[in-house]
N, CA, C and O of each residue as an XYZ file, in Angstrom:
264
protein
N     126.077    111.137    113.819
C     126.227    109.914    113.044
C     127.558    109.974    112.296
O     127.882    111.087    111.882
N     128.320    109.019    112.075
C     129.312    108.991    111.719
C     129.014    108.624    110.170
O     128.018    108.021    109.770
N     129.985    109.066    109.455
C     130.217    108.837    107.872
C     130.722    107.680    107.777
O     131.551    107.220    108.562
N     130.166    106.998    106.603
C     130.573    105.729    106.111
C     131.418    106.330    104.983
O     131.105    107.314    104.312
N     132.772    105.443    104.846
C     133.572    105.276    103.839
C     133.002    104.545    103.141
O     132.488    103.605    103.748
N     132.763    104.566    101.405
C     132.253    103.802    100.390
C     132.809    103.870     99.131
O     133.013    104.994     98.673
N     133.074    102.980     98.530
C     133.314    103.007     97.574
C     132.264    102.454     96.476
O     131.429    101.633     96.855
N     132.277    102.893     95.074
C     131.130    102.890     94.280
C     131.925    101.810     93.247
O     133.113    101.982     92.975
N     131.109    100.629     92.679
C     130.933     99.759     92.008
C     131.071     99.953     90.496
O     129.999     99.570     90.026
N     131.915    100.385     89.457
C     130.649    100.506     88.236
C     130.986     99.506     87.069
O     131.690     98.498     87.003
N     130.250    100.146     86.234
C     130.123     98.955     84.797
C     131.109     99.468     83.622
O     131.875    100.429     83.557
N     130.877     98.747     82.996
C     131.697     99.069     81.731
C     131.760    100.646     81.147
O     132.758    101.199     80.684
N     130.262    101.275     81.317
C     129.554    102.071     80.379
C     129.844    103.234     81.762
O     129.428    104.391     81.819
N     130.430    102.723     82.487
C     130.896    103.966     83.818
C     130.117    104.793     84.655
O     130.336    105.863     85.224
N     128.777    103.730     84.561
C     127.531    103.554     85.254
C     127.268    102.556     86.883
O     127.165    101.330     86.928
N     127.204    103.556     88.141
C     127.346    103.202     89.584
C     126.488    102.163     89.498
O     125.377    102.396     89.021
N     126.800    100.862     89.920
C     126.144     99.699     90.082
C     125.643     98.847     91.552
O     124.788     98.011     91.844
N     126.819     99.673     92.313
C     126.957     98.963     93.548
C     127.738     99.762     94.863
O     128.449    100.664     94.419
N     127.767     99.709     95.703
C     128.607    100.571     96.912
C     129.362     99.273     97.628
O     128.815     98.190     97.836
N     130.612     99.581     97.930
C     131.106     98.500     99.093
C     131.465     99.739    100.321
O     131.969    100.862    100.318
N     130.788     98.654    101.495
C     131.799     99.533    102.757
C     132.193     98.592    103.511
O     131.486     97.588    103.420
N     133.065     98.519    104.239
C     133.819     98.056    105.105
C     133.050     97.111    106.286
O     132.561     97.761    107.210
N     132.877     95.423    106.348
C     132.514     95.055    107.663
C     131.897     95.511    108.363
O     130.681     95.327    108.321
N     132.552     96.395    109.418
C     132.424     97.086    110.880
C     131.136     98.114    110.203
O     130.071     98.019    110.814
N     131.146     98.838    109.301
C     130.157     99.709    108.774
C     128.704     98.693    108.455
O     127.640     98.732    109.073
N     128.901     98.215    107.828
C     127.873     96.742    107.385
C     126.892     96.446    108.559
O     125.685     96.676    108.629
N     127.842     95.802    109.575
C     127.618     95.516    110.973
C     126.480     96.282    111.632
O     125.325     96.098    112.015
N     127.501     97.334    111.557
C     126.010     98.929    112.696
C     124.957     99.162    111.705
O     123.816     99.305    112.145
N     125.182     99.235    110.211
C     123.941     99.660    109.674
C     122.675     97.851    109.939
O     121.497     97.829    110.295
N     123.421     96.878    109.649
C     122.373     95.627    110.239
C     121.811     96.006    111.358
O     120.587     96.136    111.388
N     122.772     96.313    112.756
C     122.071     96.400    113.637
C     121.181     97.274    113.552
O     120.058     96.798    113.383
N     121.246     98.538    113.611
C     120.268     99.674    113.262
C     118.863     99.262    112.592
O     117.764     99.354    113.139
N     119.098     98.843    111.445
C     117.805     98.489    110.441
C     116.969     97.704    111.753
O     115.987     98.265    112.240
N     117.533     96.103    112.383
C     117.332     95.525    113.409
C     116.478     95.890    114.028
O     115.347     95.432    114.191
N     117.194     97.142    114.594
C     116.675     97.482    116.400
C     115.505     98.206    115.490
O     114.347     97.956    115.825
N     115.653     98.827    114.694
C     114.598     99.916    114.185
C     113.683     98.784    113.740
O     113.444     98.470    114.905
N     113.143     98.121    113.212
C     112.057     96.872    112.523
C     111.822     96.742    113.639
O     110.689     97.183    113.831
N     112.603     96.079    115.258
C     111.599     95.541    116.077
C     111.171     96.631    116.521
O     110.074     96.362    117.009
N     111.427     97.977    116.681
C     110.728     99.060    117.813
C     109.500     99.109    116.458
O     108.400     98.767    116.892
N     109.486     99.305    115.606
C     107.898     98.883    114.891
C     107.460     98.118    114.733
O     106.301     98.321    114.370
N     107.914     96.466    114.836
C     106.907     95.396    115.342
C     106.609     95.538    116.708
O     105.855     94.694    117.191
N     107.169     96.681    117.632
C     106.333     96.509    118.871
C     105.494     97.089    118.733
O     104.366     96.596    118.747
N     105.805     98.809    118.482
C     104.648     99.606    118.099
C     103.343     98.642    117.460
O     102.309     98.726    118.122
N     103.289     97.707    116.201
C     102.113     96.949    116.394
C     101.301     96.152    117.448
O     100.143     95.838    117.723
N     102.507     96.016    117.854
C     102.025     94.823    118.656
C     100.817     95.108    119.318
O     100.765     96.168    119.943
N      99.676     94.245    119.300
C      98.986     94.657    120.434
C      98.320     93.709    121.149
O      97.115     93.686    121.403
N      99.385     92.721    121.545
C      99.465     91.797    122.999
C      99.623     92.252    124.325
O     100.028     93.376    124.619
N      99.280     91.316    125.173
C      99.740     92.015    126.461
C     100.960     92.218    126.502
O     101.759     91.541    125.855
N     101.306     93.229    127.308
C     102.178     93.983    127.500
C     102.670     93.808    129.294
O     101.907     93.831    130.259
N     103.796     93.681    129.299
C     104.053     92.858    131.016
C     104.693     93.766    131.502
O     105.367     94.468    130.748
N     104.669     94.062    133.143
C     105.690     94.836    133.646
C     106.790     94.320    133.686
O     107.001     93.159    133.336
N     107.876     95.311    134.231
C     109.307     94.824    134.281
C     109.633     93.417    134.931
O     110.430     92.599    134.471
N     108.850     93.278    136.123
C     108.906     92.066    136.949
C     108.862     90.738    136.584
O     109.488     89.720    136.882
N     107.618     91.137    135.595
C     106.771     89.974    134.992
C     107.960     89.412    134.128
O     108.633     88.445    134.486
N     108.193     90.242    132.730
C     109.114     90.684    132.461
C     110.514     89.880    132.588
O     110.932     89.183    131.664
N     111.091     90.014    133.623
C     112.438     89.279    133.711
C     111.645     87.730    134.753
O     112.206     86.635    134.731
N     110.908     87.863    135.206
C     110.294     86.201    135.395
C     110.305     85.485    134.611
O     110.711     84.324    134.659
N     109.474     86.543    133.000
C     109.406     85.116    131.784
C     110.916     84.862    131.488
O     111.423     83.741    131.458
N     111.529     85.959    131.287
C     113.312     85.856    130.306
C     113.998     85.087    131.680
O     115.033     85.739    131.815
N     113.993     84.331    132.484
C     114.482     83.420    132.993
C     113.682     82.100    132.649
O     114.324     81.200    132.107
N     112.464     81.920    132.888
C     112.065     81.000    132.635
C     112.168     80.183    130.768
O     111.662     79.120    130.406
N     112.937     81.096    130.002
C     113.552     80.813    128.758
C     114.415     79.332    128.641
O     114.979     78.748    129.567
N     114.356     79.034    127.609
C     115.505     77.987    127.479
C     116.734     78.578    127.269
O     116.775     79.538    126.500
N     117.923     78.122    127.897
C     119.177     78.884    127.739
C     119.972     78.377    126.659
O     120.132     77.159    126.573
N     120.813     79.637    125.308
C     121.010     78.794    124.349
C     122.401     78.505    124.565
O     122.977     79.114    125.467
N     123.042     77.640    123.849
C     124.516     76.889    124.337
C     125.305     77.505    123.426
O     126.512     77.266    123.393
């Protein structure tokens, strides 16, 4: 895992309030949180579950977005 550059926020009283990092850092940690929340809303999930086939049948039959 790579290190995030951060810089720390503070107050008057020279008390850490806040972190900034950079965009591109922002970015991967969103995605991450992301991908990680849905692999545990699947883990709940307990709908049917489709094979691969099935699978890319429904994700065509999708509306395509513009």
């Amino acid at each position: 895992m790579e290190t995030i550059k951060k810089k720390y926020v503070i107050d008057e009283n020279n008390n850490q309030v806040a972190v900034q990092i950079d965009i591109k850092a922002y970015q991967k940690l969103e995605e991450l949180l992301e991908n990680y929340a849905l692999v545990e809303l699947m883990k709940e999930d307990n709908s049917e579950r489709l094979e691969v086939r099935e699978a890319k049948e429904f994700y065509k039959k999708l509306p395509k977005e513009k």
